[in-house]
matplotlib code that plots the C-alpha trace (Angstrom):
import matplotlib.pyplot as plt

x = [0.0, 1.6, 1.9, 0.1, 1.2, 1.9, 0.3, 2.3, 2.2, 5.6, 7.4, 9.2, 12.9, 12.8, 14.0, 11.5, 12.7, 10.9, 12.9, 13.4, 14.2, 12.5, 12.7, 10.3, 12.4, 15.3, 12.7, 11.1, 15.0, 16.0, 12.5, 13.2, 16.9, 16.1, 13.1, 15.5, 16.6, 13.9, 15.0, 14.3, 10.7, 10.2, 7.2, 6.6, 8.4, 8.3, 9.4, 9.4, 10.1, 7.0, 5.7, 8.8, 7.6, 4.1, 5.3, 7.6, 5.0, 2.8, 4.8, 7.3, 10.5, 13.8, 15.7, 15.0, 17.2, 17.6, 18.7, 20.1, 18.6, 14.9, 13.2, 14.8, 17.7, 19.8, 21.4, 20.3, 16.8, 17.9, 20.2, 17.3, 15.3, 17.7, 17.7, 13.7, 13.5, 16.1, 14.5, 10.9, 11.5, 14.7, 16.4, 15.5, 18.2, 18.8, 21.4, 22.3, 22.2, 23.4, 25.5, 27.3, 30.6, 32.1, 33.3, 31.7, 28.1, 29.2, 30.3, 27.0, 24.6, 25.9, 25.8, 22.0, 22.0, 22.4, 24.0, 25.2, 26.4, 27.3, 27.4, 24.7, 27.1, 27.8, 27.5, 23.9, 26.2, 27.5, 24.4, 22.6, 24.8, 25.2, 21.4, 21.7, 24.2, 22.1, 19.5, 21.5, 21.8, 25.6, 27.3, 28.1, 30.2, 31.5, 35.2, 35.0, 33.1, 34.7, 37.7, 36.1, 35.1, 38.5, 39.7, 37.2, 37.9, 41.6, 42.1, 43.7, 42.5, 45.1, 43.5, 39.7, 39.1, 35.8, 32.8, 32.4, 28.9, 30.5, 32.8, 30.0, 28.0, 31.0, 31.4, 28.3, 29.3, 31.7, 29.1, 27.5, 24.7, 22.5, 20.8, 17.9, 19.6, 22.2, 19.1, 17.5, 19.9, 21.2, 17.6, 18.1, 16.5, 17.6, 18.0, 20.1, 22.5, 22.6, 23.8, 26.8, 27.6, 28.2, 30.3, 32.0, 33.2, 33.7, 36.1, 38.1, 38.1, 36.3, 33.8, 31.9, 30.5, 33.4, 35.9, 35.4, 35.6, 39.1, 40.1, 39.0, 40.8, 44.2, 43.8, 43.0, 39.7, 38.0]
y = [0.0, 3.2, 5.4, 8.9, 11.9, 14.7, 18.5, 19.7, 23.2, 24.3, 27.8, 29.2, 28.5, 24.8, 21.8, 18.9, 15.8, 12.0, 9.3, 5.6, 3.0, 0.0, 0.1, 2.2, 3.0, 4.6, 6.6, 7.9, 8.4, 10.6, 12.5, 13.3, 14.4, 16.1, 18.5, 20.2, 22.0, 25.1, 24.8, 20.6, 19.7, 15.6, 15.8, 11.9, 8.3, 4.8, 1.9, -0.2, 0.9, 1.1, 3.3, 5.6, 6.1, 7.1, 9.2, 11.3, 12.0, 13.0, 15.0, 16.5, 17.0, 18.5, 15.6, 12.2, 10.5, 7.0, 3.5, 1.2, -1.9, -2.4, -5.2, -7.7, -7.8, -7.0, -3.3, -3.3, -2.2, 0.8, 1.7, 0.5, 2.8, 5.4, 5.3, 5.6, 8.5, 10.5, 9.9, 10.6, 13.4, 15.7, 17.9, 15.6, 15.3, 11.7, 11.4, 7.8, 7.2, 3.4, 0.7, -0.3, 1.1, 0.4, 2.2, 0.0, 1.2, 4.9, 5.1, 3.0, 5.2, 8.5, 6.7, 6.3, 10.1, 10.0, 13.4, 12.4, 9.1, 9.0, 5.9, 5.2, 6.4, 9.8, 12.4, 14.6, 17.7, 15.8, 14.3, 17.6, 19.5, 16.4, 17.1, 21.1, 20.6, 18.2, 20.2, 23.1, 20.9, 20.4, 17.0, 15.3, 12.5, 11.5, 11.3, 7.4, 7.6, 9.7, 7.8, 4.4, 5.8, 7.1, 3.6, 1.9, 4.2, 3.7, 0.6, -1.5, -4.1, -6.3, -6.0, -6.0, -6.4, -8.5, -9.1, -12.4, -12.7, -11.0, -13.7, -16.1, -14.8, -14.6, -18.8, -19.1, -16.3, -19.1, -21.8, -19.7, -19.4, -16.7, -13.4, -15.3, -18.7, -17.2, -15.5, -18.7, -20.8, -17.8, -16.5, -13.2, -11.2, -10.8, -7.1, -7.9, -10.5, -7.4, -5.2, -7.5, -8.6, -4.8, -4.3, -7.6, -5.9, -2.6, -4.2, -6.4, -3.6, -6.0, -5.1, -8.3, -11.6, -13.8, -11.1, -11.2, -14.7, -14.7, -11.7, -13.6, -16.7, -15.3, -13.5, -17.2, -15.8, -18.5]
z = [0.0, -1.0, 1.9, 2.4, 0.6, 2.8, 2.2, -0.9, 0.4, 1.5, 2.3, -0.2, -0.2, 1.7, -0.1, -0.4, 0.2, -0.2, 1.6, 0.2, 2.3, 3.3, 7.1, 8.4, 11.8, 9.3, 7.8, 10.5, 12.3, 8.7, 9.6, 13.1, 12.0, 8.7, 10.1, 12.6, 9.8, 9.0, 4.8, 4.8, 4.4, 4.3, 1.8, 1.3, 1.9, 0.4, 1.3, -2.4, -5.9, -6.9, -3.7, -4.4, -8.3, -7.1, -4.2, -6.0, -9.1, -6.4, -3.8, -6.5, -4.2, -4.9, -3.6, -3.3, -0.5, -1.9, 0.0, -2.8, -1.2, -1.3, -1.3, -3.1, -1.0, -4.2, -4.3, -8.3, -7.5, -6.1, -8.9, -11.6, -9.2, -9.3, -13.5, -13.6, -11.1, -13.1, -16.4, -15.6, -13.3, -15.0, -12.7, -9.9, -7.2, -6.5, -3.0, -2.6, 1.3, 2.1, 3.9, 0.4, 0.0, -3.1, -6.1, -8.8, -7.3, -7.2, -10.6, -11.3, -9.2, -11.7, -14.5, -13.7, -12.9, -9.2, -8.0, -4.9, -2.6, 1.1, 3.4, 6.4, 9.1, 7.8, 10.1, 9.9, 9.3, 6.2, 5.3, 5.7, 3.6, 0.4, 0.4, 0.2, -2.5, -4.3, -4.3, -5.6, -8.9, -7.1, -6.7, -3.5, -2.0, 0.8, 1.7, 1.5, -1.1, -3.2, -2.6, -3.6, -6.9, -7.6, -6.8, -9.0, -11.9, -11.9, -11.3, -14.2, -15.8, -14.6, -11.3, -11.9, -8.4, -9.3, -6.0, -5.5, -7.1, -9.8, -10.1, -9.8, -12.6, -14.8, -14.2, -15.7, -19.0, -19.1, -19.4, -22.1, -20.3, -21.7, -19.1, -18.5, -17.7, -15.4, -13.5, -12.8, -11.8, -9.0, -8.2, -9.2, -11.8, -15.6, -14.5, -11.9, -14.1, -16.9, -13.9, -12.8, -16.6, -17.6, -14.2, -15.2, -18.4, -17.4, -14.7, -17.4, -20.3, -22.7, -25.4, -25.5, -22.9, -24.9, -24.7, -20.7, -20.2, -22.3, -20.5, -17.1, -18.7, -18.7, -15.3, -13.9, -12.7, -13.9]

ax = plt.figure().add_subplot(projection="3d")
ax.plot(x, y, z, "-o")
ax.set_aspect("equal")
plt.show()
């Protein structure tokens, strides 16, 4: 059941916020935090993908303060989220707020138009200013964060530094095993196998599923 939207009517000058998570106690904890400030206005909250779609058509924030895993216990949904939020809604600022540290996911989360990414045990001075910035139309990371995506985008290929479901999933390229194939056999959507194949390659520099595995091949990955 998609929760209530809150009055749209709001003073002028105070950013409007909808919060994404799906445990209610973090949501109501960012509530409490975030409404100490006299410019942040929490204007709606969801707790599922498709709650957060509804809710942000209907309460039309600034910034939408996103947790990358919902209910499928698979971070992808939140960065699928993230995609369809920023393409139905331009100029919507999408602020990544989760536990997942890791470069791959930042550079993922911009590539799918996020404008910000901070970890769960920021500090509400930090958080509260990544959201001001977003909603400014500025970028924002965290220290760790920031640093993570450096990594990840620097890092060679001879040292793709793959997660162990990626490594899993690429086991199964090796098989031939199409999208679809490699989803059922792990329990995990298509969506989510096209996530970790295109991290997969962007990780070993190759232009093609064959290409990988050869690549993967000679780095006695697989």
């Amino acid at each position: 059941m998609t929760p209530p939207v809150p009055d749209q009517r709001t003073p002028c000058g105070q950013v409007r916020i909808v919060l994404v998570d799906d445990h209610a106690i973090v949501r109501h904890g960012l509530r409490s935090v975030l409404e100490r400030e006299e410019d942040l206005h929490v204007v709606g909250e969801a707790a599922t993908a498709a709650e957060a779609i509804d809710v942000v058509a209907a309460a039309r924030p600034h910034v939408v303060l996103l947790d990358l895993k919902l209910s499928t216990g698979d971070n992808t949904e939140g960065l699928h989220l993230c995609g369809q939020l920023t393409e139905l809604h331009p100029g919507l600022g999408v602020l990544v707020l989760t536990t997942f540290l890791d470069g791959g996911l930042v550079v993922e989360a911009i590539h799918r138009g996020a404008r910000g990414y901070v970890v769960k045990d920021v500090d509400t001075t930090e958080l509260v200013r990544s959201i001001r910035a977003v909603a400014r139309r500025e970028s924002s990371f965290d220290s760790r964060s920031a640093a993570a995506m450096v990594e990840s985008m620097n890092s060679p290929s001879s040292d793709p530094r793959l997660t162990e479901r990626e490594l899993i999933v690429l086991r199964q390229l090796a098989h031939g095993l199409s999208n679809r194939d490699i989803g059922a056999k792990l329990f995990i959507s298509e969506t989510t196998v096209k996530f970790h194949v295109r991290n997969i390659m962007r990780k070993l520099t190759a232009t093609s599923r064959a290409e990988a595995v050869y690549e993967a091949s000679k780095l006695h990955l697989i």
